[in-house]
C-alpha positions as CSV (number, residue, x, y, z in Angstrom):
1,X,-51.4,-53.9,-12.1
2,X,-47.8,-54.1,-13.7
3,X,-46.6,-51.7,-10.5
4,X,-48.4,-54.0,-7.7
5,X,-46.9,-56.8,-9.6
6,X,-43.4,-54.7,-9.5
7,X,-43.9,-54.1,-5.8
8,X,-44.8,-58.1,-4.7
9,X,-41.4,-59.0,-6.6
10,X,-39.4,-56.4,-4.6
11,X,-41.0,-57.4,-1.4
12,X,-40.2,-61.4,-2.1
13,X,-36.1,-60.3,-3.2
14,X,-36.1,-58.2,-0.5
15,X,-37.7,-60.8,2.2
16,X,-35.5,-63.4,0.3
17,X,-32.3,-61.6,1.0
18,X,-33.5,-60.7,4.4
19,X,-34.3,-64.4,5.2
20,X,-30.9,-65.6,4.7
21,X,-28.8,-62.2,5.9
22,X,-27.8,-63.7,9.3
23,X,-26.7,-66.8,7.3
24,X,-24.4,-64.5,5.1
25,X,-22.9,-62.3,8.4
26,X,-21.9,-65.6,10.0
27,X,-18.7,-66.5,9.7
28,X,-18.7,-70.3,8.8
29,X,-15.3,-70.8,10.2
30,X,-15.8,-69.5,13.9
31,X,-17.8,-70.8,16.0
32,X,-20.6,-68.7,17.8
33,X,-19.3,-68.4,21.5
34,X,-16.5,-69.3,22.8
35,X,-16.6,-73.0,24.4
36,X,-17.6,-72.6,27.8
37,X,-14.6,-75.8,28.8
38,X,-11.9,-73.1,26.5
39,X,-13.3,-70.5,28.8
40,X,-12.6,-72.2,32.3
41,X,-9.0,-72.6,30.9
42,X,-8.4,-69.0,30.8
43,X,-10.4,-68.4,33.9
44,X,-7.6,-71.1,35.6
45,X,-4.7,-68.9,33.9
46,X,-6.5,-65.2,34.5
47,X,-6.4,-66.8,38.4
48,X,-2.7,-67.4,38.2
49,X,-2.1,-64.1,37.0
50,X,0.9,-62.3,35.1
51,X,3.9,-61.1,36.1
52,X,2.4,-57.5,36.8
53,X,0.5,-58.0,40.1
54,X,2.5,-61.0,41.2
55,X,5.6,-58.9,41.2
56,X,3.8,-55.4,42.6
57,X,0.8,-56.9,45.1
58,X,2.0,-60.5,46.1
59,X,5.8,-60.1,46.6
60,X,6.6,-56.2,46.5
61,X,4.7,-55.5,49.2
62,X,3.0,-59.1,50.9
63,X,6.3,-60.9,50.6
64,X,8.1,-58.7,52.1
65,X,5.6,-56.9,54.9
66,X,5.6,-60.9,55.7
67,X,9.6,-60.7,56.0
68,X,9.9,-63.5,53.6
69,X,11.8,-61.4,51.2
70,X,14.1,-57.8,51.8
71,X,15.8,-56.1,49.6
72,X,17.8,-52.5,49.9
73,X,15.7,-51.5,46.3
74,X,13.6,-48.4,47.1
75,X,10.7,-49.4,44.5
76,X,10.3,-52.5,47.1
77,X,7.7,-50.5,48.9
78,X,6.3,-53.1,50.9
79,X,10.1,-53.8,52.4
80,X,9.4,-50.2,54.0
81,X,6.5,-49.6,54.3
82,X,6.4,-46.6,52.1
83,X,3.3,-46.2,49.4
84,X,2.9,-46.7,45.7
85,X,-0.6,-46.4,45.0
86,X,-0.7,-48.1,41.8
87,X,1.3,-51.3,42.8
88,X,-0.5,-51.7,45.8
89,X,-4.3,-52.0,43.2
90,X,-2.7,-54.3,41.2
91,X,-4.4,-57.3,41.5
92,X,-7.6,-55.1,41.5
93,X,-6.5,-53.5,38.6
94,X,-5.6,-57.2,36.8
95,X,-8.3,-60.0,37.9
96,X,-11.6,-57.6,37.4
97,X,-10.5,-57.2,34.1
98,X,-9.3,-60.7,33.6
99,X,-10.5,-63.1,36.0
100,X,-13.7,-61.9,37.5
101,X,-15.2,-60.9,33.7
102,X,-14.4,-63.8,32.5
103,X,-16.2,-65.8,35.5
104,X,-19.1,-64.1,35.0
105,X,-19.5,-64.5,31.8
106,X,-19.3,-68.1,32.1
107,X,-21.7,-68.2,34.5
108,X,-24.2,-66.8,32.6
109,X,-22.9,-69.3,29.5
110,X,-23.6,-72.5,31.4
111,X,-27.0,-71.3,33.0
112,X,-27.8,-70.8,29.8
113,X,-27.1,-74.0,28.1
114,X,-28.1,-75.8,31.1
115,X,-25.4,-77.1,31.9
116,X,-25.0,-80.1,34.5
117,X,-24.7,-78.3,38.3
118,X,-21.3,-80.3,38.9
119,X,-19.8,-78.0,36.0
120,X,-21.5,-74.8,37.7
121,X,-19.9,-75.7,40.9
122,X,-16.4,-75.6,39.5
123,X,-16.9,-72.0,38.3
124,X,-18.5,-70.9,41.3
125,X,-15.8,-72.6,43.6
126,X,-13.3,-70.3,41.0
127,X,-15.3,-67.8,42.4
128,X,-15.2,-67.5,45.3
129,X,-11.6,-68.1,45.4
130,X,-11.2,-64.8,43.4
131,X,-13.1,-62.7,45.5
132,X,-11.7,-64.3,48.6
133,X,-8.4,-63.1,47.4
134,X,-9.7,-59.7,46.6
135,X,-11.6,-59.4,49.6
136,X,-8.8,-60.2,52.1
137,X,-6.5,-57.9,50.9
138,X,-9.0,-54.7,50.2
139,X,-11.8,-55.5,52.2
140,X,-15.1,-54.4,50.8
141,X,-14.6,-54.7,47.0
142,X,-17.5,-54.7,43.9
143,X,-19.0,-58.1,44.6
144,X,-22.2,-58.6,44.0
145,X,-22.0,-56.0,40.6
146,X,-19.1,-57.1,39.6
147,X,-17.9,-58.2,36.1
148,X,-21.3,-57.4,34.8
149,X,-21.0,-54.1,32.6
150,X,-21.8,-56.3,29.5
151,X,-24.4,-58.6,30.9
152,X,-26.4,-56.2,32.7
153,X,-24.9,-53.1,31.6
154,X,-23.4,-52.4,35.4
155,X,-20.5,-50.2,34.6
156,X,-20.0,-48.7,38.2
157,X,-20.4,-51.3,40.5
158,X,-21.6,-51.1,44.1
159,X,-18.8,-52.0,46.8
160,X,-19.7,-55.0,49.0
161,X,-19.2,-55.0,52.4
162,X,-16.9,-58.0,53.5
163,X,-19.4,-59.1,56.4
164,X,-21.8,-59.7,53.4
165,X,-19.2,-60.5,51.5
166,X,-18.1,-63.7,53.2
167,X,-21.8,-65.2,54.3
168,X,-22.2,-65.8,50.6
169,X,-19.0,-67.2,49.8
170,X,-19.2,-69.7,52.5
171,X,-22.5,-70.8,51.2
172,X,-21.3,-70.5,47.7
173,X,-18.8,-73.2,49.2
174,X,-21.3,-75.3,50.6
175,X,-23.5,-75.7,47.4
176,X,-20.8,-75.8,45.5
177,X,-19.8,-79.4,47.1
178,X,-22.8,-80.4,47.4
179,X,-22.9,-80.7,43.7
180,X,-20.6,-82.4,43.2
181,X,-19.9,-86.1,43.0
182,X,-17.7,-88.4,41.7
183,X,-16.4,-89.0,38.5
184,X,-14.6,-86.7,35.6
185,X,-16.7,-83.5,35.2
186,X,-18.1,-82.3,31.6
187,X,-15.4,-79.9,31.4
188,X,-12.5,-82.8,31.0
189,X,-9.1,-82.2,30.4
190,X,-9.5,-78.2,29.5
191,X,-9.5,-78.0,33.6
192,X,-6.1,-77.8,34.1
193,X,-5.8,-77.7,37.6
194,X,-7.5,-81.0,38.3
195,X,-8.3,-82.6,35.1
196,X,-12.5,-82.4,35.7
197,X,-11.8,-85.0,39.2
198,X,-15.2,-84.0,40.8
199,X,-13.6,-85.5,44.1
200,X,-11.0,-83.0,44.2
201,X,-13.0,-80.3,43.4
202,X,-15.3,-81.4,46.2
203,X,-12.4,-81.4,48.9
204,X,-11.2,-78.3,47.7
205,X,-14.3,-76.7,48.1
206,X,-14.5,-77.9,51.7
207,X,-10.7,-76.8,52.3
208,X,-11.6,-73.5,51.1
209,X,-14.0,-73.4,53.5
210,X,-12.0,-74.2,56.3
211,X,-10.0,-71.5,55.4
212,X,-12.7,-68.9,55.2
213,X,-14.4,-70.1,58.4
214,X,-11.2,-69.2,59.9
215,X,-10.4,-66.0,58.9
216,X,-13.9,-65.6,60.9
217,X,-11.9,-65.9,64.4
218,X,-11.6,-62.7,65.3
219,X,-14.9,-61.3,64.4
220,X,-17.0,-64.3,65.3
221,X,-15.9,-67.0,66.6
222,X,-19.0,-69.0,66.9
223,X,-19.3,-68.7,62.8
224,X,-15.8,-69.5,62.6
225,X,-16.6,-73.0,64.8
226,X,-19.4,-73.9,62.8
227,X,-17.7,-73.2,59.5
228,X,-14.8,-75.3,60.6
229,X,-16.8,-77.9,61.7
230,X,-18.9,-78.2,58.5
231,X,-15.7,-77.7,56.0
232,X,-14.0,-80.7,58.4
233,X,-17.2,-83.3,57.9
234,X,-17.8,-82.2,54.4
235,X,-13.7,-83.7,53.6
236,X,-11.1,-81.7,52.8
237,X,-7.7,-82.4,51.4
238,X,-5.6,-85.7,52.4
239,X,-2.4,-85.6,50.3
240,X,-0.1,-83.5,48.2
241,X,-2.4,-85.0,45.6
242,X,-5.1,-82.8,46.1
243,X,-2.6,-79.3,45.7
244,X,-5.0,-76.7,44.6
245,X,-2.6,-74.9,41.7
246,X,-1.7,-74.4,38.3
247,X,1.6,-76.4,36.2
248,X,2.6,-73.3,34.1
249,X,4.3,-73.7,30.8
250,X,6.1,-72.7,28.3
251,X,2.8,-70.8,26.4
252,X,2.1,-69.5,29.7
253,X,4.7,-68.6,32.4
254,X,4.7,-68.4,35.5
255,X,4.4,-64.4,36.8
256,X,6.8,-65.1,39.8
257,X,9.2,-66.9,38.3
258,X,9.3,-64.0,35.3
259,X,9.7,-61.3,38.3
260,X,12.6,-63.4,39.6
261,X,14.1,-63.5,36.1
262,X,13.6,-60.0,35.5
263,X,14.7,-58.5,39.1
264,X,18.2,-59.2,40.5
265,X,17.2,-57.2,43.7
266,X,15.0,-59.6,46.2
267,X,17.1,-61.4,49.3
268,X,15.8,-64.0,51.4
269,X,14.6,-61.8,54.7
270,X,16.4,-62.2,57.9
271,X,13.5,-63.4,59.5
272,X,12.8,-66.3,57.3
273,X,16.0,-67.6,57.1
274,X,16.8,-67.4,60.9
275,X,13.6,-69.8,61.0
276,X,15.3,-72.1,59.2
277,X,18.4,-71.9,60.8
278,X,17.6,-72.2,63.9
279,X,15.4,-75.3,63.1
280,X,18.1,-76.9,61.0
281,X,15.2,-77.5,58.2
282,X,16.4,-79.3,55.4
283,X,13.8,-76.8,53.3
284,X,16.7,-73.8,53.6
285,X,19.3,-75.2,50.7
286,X,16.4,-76.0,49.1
287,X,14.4,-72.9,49.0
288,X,17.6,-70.3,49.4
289,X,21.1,-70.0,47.1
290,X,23.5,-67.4,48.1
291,X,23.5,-64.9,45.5
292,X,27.3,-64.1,44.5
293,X,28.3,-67.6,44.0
294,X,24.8,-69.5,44.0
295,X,26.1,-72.0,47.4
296,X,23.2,-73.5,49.2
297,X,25.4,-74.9,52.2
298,X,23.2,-73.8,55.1
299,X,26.4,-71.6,56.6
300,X,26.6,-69.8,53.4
301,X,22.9,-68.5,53.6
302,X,22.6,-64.8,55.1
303,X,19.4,-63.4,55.4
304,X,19.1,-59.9,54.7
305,X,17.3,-57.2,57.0
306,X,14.0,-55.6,56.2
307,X,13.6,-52.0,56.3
308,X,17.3,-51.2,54.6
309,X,18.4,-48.7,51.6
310,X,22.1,-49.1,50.4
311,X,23.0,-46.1,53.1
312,X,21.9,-47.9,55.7
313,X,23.2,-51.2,54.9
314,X,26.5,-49.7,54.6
315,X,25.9,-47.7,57.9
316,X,25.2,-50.9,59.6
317,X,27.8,-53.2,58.1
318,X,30.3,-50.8,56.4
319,X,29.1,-52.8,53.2
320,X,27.2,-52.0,50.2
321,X,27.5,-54.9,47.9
322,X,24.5,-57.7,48.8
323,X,25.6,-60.7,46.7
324,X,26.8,-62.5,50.3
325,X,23.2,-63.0,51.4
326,X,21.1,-65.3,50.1
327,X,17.9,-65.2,47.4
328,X,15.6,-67.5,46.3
329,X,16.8,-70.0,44.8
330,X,16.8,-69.5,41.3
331,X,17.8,-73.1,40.3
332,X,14.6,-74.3,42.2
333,X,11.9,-71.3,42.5
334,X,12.9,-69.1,38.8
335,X,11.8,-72.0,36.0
336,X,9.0,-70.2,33.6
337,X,7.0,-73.4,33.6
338,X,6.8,-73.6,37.6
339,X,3.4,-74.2,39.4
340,X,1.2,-71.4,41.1
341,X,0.0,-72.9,44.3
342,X,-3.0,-71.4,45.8
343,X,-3.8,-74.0,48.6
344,X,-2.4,-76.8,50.0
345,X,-2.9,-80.0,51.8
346,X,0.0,-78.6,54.5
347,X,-1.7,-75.7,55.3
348,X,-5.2,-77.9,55.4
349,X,-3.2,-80.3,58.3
350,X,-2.3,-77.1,60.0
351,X,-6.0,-75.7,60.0
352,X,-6.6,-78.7,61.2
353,X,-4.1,-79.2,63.8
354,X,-5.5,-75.3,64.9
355,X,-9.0,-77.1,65.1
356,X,-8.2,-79.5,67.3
357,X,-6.2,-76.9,69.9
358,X,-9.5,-74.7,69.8
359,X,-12.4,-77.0,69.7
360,X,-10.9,-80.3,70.4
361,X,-12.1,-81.3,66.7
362,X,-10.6,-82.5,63.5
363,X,-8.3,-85.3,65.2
364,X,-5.3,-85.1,67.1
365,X,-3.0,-81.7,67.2
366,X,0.1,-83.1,67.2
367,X,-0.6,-85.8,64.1
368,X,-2.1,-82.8,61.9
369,X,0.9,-80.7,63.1
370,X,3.4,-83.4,62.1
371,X,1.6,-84.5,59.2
372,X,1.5,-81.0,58.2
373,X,5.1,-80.4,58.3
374,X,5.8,-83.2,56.6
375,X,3.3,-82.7,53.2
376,X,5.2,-78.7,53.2
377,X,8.5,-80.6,53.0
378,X,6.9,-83.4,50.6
379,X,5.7,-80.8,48.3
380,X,8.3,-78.6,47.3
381,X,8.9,-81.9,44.4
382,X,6.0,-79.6,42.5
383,X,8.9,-77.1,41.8
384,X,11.9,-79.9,40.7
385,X,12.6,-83.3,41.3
386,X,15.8,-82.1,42.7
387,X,14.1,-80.2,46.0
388,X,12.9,-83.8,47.3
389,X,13.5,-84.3,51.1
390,X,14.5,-87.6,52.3
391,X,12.0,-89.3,55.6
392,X,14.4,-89.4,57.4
393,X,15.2,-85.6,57.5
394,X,11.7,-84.9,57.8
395,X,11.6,-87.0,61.1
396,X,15.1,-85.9,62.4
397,X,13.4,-82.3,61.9
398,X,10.3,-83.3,63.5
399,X,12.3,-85.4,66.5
400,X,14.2,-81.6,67.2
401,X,11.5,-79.2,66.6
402,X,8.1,-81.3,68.4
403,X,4.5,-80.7,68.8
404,X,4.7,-78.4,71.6
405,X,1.0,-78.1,72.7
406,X,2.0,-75.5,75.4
407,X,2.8,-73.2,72.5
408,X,0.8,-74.6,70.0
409,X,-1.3,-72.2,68.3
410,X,2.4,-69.8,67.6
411,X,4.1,-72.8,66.3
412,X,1.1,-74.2,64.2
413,X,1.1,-71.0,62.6
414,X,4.7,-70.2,62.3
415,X,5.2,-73.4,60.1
416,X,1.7,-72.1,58.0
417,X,4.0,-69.1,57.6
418,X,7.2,-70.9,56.0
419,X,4.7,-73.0,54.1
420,X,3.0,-70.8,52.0
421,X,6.4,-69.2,50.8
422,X,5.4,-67.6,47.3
423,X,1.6,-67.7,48.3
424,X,2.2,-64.2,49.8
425,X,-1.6,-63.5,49.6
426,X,-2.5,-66.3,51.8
427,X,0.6,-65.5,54.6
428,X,-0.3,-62.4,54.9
429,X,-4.0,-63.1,55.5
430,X,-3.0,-65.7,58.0
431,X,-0.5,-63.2,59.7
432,X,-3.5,-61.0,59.9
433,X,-5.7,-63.9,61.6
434,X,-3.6,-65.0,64.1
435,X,-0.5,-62.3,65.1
436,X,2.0,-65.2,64.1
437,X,4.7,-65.3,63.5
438,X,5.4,-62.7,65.6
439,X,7.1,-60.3,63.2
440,X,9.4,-57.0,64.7
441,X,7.9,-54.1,62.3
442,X,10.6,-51.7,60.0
443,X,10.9,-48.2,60.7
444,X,12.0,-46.7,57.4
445,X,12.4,-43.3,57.2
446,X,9.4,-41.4,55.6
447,X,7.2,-44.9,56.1
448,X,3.4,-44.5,55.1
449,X,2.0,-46.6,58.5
450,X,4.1,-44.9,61.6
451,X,6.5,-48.0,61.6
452,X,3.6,-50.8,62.0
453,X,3.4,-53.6,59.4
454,X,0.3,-52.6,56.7
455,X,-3.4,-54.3,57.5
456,X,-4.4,-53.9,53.8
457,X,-3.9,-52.8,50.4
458,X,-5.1,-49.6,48.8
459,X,-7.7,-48.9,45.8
460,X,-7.4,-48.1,42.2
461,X,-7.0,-44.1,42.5
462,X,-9.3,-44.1,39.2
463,X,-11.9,-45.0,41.2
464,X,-12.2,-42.2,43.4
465,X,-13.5,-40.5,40.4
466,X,-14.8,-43.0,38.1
467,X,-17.0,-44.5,40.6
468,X,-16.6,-41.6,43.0
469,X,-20.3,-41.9,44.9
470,X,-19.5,-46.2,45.2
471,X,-15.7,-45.4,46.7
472,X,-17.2,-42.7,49.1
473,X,-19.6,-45.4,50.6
474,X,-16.7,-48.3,50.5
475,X,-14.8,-45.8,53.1
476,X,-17.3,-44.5,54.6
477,X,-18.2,-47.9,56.0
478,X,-14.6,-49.7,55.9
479,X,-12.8,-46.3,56.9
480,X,-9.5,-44.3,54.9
481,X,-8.2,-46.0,51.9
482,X,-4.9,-46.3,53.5
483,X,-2.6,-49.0,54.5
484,X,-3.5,-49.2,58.1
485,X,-6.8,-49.4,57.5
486,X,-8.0,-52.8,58.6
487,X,-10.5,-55.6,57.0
488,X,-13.9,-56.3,58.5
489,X,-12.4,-59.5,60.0
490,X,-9.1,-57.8,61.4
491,X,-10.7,-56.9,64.2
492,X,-7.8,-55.6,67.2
């Protein structure tokens, strides 16, 4: 009797403890999980990015394949043409493990704390902007498997195709907005791009769509019509208010403006700055300085030729020093706490100018093309108070350069070009869409791509071993994981 009665005890201490164990391996102090509103801050800042693959994908090769930006520095490999495998998978290599995870895993929080759909929306527009930006500059990427090695143990994921790809992200678009209402969503003030406006979100959700429906041109234009004409009766943007970007600060810089602060070597391309000059657009002092003594007097800005090491430039000019030709202005474009603009409403007017020309939808050409102008000029007051443009040199701009409808899908474009300066992602997927502007290719010596400006960007090499079976089946579809390889949409 005295042992079962020895036993019982032991079993009600041990139960006892066992009861309130989780209690005790809590930590009082931290909460649980994260909140899912802290988590779509980071997913907003993960999106921006860091200085890493803003300086090596976005302007060391896009910027400068887009002759926005030259430089003579041999480490520019984009400026040439010439390959560096691991700067050209660097926003691979940075928003799976950053961006894309975190999306996921937020997903997952709100379906799980049924949360209202408007706040699911908001992720899955994030989304779909994250892919989008993956999947235009690779092609077929992980997609569907993606982010997922802790929620569903997928630790190799399968690559996507990008015709499957983009079906769902258009429909992820349209659900998305459809979701939404009006109104300050539950995630408040932690979204820091629009500050939980529902309205916004909606329109941006339709803009993206525009912009995917697009890209669809080449490969089907039918899609590409009906996508257009959907985004354009969902509502898209209508001011500078409804910027799709992030206000950096001083907690979190801005990745381009740290490259700029870190690397004396980029000059304003050739190209680009002819454009200006030959437009006499009051955006040139504004966006260029020239780099010995900082001047911004339009006859003072040089652009610099793509395609150049120091031996050539002093072949060509009999100089070697650089400091006479312009750079971006550091005054303006360098501040840590400067926004990242991933869409705006000037490249939406343009889209919709570009409708119009097509289809005869979305309103008059020529008012979208002017209008469109006029918010790129507008909106450079994100950057400083002091890069505001005065009406009346927006409309003695527009009263040289008009709507010319006889040229109008080359012009429309042209200005998207010089718009999305520093949103080298979105020029160079634009470039891709429509030939324009119509760039004259490098032909540096020892260049990867036979002296033709790059279609894509290149894989992690890890993956050709890590996930060795998913690569294989990426290029046996997509074709050589090279430069000239060319996106499912990219069609010649």
């Amino acid at each position: 009797m005295k042992k079962v009665i020895l036993l019982l005890m032991m079993a009600l201490v041990i139960g006892a403890c066992d009861d309130g164990f989780d209690e005790l391996n809590v930590n009082p102090t931290r909460a649980p999980q994260i909140a899912a509103a802290n988590k779509l801050t980071a997913v907003q800042k993960f999106i921006s990015s860091q200085r890493y693959d803003n300086w090596r994908a976005g302007l060391i090769y896009q910027s400068t394949m887009m002759q926005h930006i030259a430089t003579t520095a041999g480490y520019w490999d984009g400026d040439k043409y010439t390959w560096n495998r691991g700067y050209a998978s660097s926003l691979i290599d940075r928003y799976y493990g950053n961006a894309i995870k975190t999306i996921e895993d937020l997903k997952f929080q709100l379906d799980n704390e049924e949360a209202p759909e408007e706040m699911k929306a908001i992720v899955r527009i994030l989304r779909v902007f994250a892919f989008s930006r993956l999947t235009d500059l690779y092609g077929d990427v992980p997609y569907s498997e993606a982010g997922k090695a802790v929620l569903e143990g997928i630790f190799l994921p399968k690559y996507d195709q990008q015709s499957e790809i983009y079906p769902d992200m258009l429909k992820e678009l349209e659900e998305s907005a459809a979701a939404l209402g009006s109104g300050t969503s539950g995630f408040g003030a932690a979204d820091v791009m629009y500050g939980g406006d529902q309205a916004k979100w909606k329109k941006l959700a339709n803009s993206l769509m525009l912009r995917l429906g697009f890209r669809l041109i080449k490969v089907d234009p039918a899609a590409s019509q009906a996508w257009v004409t959907k985004a354009i009766a969902g509502g898209v943007m209508t001011s500078n208010d409804d910027i799709f970007y992030l206000q950096h600060d001083s907690n979190n810089r801005n990745g381009i403006s740290e490259v700029f602060a870190a690397d004396g070597n980029p000059r304003m391309a050739k190209t680009f700055i002819d454009f200006f000059q030959n437009g006499n657009d009051p955006r040139l002092p504004i966006l260029a300085a020239r780099r010995g003594d900082g001047s911004t007097a339009p006859a003072d800005l040089l652009g610099f030729p793509n395609g150049l090491n120091n031996a050539m430039l002093l072949d060509m000019t009999g100089e070697e020093n650089t400091d006479n030709y312009a750079e971006p202005n550091r005054a303006i474009l360098a501040g840590f706490e400067a926004p990242m603009v991933f869409q705006t409403y000037a490249e939406v007017e343009f889209m919709l100018a570009e409708a119009n020309v097509r289809w005869s939808i979305g309103g008059d050409a020529a008012t979208h093309y002017n209008n469109g102008v006029t918010a790129a000029m507008k909106q450079l007051t994100l950057w400083s108070a002091d890069a505001a443009i005065e009406d009346g040199a927006i409309a003695t701009y527009l009263a040289n350069n008009p709507y010319d409808a006889a040229n109008a899908l080359e012009q429309i474009n042209t200005q998207y070009w010089a718009a999305t300066f520093l949103n080298e992602y979105e020029s160079f997927a634009n470039w891709r869409r429509t030939g324009f502007p119509v760039l004259v290719p490098v032909n540096f010596p020892g260049n990867e791509t036979g002296g033709t400006i790059p279609r894509r960007l290149t894989y992690n090499q890890n993956e050709s071993a890590v996930n060795a079976a998913n690569y294989e089946a990426a290029l046996s579809n997509q074709g050589p994981d090279i430069l000239t390889t060319r996106v499912w949409w990219d069609v010649q």
